[in-house]
N, C-alpha and C positions, 0 to 999 in steps of 0.2 A: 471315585466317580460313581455317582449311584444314578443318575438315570443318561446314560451316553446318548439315547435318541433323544433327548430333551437340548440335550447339548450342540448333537448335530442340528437340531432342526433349528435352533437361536441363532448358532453360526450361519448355516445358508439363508435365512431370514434377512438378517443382517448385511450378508453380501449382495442378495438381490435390489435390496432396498437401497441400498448404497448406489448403484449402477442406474437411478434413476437419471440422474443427468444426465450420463453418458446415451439414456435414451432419446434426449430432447422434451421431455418433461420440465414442463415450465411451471414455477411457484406463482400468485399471483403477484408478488415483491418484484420478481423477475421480470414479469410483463409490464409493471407501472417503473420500471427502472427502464425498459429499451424503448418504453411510448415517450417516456421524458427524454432522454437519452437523441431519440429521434426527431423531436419539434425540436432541441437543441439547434444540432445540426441544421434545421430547416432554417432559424431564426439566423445560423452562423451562417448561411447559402444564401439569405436575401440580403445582409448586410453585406456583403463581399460584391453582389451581384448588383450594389447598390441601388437596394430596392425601400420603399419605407415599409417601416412596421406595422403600417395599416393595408397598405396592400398584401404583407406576408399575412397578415390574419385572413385577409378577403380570402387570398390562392388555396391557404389549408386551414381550413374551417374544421375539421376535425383533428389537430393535434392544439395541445393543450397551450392556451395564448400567454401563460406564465412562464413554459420553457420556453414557448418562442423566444419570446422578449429575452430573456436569459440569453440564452442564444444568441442574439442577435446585438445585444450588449456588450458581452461579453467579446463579439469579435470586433463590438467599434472600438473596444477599449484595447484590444490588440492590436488592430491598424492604425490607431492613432498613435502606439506607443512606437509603433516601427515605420510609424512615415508609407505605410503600404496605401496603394491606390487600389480604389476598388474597379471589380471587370464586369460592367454593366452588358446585359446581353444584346446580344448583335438584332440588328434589325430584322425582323422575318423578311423574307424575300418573296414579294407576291406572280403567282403565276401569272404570265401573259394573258389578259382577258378577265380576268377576277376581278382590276378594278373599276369596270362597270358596271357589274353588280353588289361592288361589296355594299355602299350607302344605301339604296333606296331598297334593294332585294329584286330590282329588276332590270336587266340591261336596256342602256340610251336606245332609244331607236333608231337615230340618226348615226350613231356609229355602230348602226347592225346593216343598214340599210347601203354605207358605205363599206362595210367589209363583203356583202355579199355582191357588188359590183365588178 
């Protein structure tokens, strides 16, 4: 061994640089794998949710509209191969009073005028 600190310092080199993941250190490979990875999923959440694929693009305009589809493909071709129905989302539940102002932006007079009687 003719230079031991050249030695030492390759090894710990090595081990540090190693230990990157374990920091949460993301590659850019790694980031375009979990943004794809996640419209996936989104595309696999409206089809299940049985939503169309033009409204999942409208909802998340920024994940990418080829995973979506992917995604969302991919789970018609799962439910269809297993007979699965899809779980459309429940109706929002509107507060008491909300809907006479939801249409126009401004509440009836005539059922203002009879609630404060």
């Amino acid at each position: 061994m003719r230079h031991p600190a050249i030695t030492i310092c390759l090894v710990s080199a090595a081990s540090l640089l190693a230990g990157c993941e374990a920091l949460g250190i993301e590659t850019a490979t790694q980031i375009a794998a979990k943004k794809e990875a996640e419209a996936k999923a989104i595309g696999s959440a409206c089809r299940h949710a049985v939503r169309s694929i033009e409204d999942c693009f409208g909802s998340y305009p920024r994940a990418g509209k080829a995973a979506v589809f992917a995604g969302w493909r991919e789970m018609d071709e799962y439910m269809r191969e297993n007979a699965i129905v899809g779980m459309p989302a429940e109706k929002s539940v509107d507060r008491p009073g909300s809907a006479d102002t939801r249409e126009s932006g401004t509440a009836d007079p005539s059922k203002i005028s009879s609630q404060s009687s």
